[in-house]
C-alpha positions as CSV (number, residue, x, y, z in Angstrom):
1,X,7.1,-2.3,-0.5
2,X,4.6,-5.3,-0.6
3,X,5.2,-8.2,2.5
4,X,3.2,-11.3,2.4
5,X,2.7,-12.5,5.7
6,X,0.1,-15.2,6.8
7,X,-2.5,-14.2,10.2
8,X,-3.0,-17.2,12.6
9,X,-6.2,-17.9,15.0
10,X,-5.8,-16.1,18.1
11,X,-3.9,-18.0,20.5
12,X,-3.9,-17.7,24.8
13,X,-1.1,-15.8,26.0
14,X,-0.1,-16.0,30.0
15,X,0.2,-12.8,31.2
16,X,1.5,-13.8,34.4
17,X,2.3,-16.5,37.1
18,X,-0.4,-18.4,38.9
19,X,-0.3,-19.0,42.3
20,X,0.3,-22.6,43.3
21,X,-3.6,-24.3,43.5
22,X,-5.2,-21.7,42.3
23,X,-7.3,-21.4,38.5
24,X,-4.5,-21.1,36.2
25,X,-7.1,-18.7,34.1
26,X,-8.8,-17.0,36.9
27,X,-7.6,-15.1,40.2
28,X,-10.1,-13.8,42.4
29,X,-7.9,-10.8,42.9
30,X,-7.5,-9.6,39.0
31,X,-9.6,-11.5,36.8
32,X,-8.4,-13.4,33.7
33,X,-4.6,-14.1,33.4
34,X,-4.2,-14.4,29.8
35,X,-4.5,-12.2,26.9
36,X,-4.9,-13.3,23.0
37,X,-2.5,-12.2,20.3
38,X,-2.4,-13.6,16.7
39,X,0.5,-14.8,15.1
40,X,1.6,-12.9,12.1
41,X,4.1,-15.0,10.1
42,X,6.0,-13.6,7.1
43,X,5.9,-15.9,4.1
44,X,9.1,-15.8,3.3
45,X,10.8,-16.6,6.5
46,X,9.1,-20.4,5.4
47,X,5.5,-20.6,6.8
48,X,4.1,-23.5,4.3
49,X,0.4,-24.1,4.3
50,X,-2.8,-21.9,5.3
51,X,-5.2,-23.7,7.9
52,X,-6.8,-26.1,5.6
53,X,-4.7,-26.1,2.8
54,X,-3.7,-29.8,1.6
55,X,-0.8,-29.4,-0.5
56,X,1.9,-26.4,-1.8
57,X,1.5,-22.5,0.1
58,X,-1.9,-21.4,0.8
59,X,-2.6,-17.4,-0.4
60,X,-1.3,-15.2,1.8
61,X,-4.1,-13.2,4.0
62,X,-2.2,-10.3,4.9
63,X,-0.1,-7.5,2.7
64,X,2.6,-5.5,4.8
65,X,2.3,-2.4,2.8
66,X,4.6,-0.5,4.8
67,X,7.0,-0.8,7.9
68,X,8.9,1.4,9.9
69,X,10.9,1.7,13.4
70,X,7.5,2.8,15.2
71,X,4.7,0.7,13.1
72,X,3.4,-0.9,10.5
73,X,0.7,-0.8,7.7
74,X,-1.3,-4.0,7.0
75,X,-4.1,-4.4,4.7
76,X,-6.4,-7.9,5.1
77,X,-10.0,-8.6,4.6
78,X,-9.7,-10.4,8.3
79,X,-11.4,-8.8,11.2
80,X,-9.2,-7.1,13.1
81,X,-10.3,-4.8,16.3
82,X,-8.6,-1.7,17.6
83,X,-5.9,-2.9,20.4
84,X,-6.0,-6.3,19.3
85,X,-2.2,-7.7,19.6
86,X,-0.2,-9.1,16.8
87,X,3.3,-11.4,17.2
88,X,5.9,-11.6,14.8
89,X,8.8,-12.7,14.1
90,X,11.2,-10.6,12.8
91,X,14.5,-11.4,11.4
92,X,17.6,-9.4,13.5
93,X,14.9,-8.3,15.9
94,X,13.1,-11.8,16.9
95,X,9.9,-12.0,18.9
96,X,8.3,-8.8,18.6
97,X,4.0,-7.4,19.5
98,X,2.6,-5.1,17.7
99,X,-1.3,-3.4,18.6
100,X,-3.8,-2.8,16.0
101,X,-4.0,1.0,16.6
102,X,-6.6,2.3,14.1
103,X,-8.9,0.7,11.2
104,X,-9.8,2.3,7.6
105,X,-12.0,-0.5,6.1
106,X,-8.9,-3.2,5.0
107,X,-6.4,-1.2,6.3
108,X,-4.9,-1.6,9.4
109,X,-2.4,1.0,11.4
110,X,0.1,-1.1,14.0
111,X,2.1,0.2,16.9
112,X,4.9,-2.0,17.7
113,X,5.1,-2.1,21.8
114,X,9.1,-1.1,21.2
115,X,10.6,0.3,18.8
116,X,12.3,-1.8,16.0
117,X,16.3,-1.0,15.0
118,X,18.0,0.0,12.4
119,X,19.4,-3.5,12.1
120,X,16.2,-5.1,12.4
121,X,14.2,-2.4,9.8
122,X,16.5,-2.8,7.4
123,X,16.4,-6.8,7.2
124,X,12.5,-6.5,6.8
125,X,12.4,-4.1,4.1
126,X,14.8,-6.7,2.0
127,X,11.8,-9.5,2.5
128,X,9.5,-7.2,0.3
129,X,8.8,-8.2,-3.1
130,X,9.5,-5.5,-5.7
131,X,6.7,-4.0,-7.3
132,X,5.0,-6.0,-10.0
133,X,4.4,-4.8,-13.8
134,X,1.8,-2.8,-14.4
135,X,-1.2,-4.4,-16.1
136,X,-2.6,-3.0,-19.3
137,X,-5.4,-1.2,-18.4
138,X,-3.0,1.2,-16.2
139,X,-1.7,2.9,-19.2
140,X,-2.1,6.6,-20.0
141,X,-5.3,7.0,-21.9
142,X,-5.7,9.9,-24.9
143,X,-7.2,12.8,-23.3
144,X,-7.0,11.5,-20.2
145,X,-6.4,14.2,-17.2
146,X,-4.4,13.1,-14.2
147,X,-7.9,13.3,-11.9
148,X,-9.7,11.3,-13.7
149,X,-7.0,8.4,-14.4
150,X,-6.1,8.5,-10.3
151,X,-10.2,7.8,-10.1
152,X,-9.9,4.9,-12.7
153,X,-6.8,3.8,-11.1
154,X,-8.3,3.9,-8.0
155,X,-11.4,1.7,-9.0
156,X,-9.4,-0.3,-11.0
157,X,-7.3,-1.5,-7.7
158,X,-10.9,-1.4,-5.8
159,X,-9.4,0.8,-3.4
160,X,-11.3,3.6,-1.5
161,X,-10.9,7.3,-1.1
162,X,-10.3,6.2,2.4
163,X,-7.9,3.6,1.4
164,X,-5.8,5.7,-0.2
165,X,-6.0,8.6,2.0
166,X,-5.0,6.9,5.2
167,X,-2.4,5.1,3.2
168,X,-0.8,8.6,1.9
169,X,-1.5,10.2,5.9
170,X,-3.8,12.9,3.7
171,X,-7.2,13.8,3.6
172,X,-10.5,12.1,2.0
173,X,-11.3,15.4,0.6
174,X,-7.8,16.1,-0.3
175,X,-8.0,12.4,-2.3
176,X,-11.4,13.7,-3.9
177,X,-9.8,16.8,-4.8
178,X,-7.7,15.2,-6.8
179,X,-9.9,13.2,-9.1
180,X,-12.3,16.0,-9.6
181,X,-9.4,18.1,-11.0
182,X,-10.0,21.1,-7.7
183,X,-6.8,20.0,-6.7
184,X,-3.1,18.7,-7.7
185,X,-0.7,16.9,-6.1
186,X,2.7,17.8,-6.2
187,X,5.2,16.2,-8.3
188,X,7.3,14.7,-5.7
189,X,4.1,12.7,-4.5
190,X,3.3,11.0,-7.7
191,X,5.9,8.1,-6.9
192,X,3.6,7.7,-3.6
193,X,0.6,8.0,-4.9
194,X,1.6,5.6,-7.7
195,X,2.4,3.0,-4.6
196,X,-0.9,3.5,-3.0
197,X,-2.9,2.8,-6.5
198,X,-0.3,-0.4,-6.9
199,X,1.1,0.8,-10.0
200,X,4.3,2.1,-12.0
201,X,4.8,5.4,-11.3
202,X,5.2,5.6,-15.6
203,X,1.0,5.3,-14.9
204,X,1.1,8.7,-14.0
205,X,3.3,10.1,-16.5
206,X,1.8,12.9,-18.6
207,X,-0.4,11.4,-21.7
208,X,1.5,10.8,-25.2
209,X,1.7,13.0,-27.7
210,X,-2.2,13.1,-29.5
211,X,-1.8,10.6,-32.3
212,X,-4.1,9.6,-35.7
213,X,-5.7,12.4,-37.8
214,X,-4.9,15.2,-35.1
215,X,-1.3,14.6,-34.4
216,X,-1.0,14.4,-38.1
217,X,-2.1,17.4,-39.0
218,X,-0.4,19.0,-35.7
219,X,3.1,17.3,-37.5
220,X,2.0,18.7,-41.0
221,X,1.6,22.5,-39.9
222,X,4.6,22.2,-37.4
223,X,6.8,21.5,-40.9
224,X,5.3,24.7,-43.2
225,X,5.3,26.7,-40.1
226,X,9.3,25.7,-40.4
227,X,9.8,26.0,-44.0
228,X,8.1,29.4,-44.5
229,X,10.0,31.1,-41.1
230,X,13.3,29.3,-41.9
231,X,13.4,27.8,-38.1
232,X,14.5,24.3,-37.9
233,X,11.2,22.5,-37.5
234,X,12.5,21.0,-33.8
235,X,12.1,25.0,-32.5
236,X,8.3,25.1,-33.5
237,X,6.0,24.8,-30.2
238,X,2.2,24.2,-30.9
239,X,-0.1,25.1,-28.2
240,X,-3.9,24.1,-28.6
241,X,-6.1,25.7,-26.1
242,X,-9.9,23.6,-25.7
């Protein structure tokens, strides 16, 4: 899922009531009253123009990447401390905070202060965008192995190993692992994986067949390798060991 969501200037929160002619910021008893929090506000529930912006929607400076009951994952170049508080408003669920719990570089990990429901989950995952079309240069490459296309991917999307581990809850090493071809990930993971990298999981797919001057010849011994056994040409495997 992909949210675009816009992050506002902290703004002064009262934590509590004053007593009547007393500092409406200070008490002698407790210190500051008030607490800052940053508006988050989801582009599509109408926010129109960044700070500065003259005309038309300024760019979004925040990407929801992911959202659940508990949390949620953010990714901004903004700079964002551990505890900080967030506000947003949520359709079905309304005013809700949420504290910056952990940092990876651009990433940020969110707790919200209670729990969202189901209702309320479900109408924020219909705000996300669906995935956009791969670009080009994410297409399988000839000879190609899946490490070194998740480390071009990776680049490519100037991602992190860090980014992408704390995105898929796994390992640095684990991440590294995979490029260098000492590990692989399991199947059912690709789809993830494909998320994290912001592309199709068709990306990932296994390369092509080998084409030009190798796949020909490949095609011509695959067909006298038929005629002389009698086997219909579809049984004959080929398997080329480098």
């Amino acid at each position: 899922m992909a949210i675009k969501a816009h992050l506002d200037q902290p703004a002064a929160r009262a934590t509590r009531r004053t007593d009547p002619g007393t500092d409406p910021s200070t008490d002698a008893r407790s210190g500051p009253r008030t607490t800052q929090r940053r508006a988050l506000r989801l582009e599509t529930s109408g926010f129109v123009a960044s700070p500065g912006a003259q005309t038309g929607r300024g760019a979004a400076n925040v990407t929801i990447h992911n959202i659940s009951a508990a949390g949620l994952l953010i990714e901004t170049a903004l700079g964002l401390a551990e505890g900080e508080q967030l506000a947003l408003d949520l359709p079905e669920a309304g005013a809700v905070t949420a504290v910056v719990v952990w940092r990876s570089e651009r990433l940020f990990g969110c707790a919200f202060a209670d729990a969202l429901g189901p209702a309320a989950l479900a109408a924020v995952q219909l705000l996300a965008s669906p995935p956009a079309a791969p670009p080009a240069t994410t297409q399988t490459r000839p000879g190609e192995t899946l490490g070194a296309r998740l480390n071009r991917l990776r680049r490519e999307a100037g991602l992190t190993l860090a980014d992408v581990a704390a995105t898929l809850a796994v390992s640095k090493p684990t991440v590294w692992a995979w490029e260098k071809g000492k590990a692989r990930p399991l199947p059912e993971r690709l789809d993830a994986i494909a998320a994290a990298l912001g592309v199709a999981p068709e990306a990932l797919a296994p390369n092509p067949e080998p084409m030009g001057e190798i796949g020909a010849l490949i095609e011509e011994c695959r067909t006298r390798i038929a005629e002389a056994s009698g086997a219909a040409r579809s049984a004959v495997r080929i398997m080329i060991e480098l």
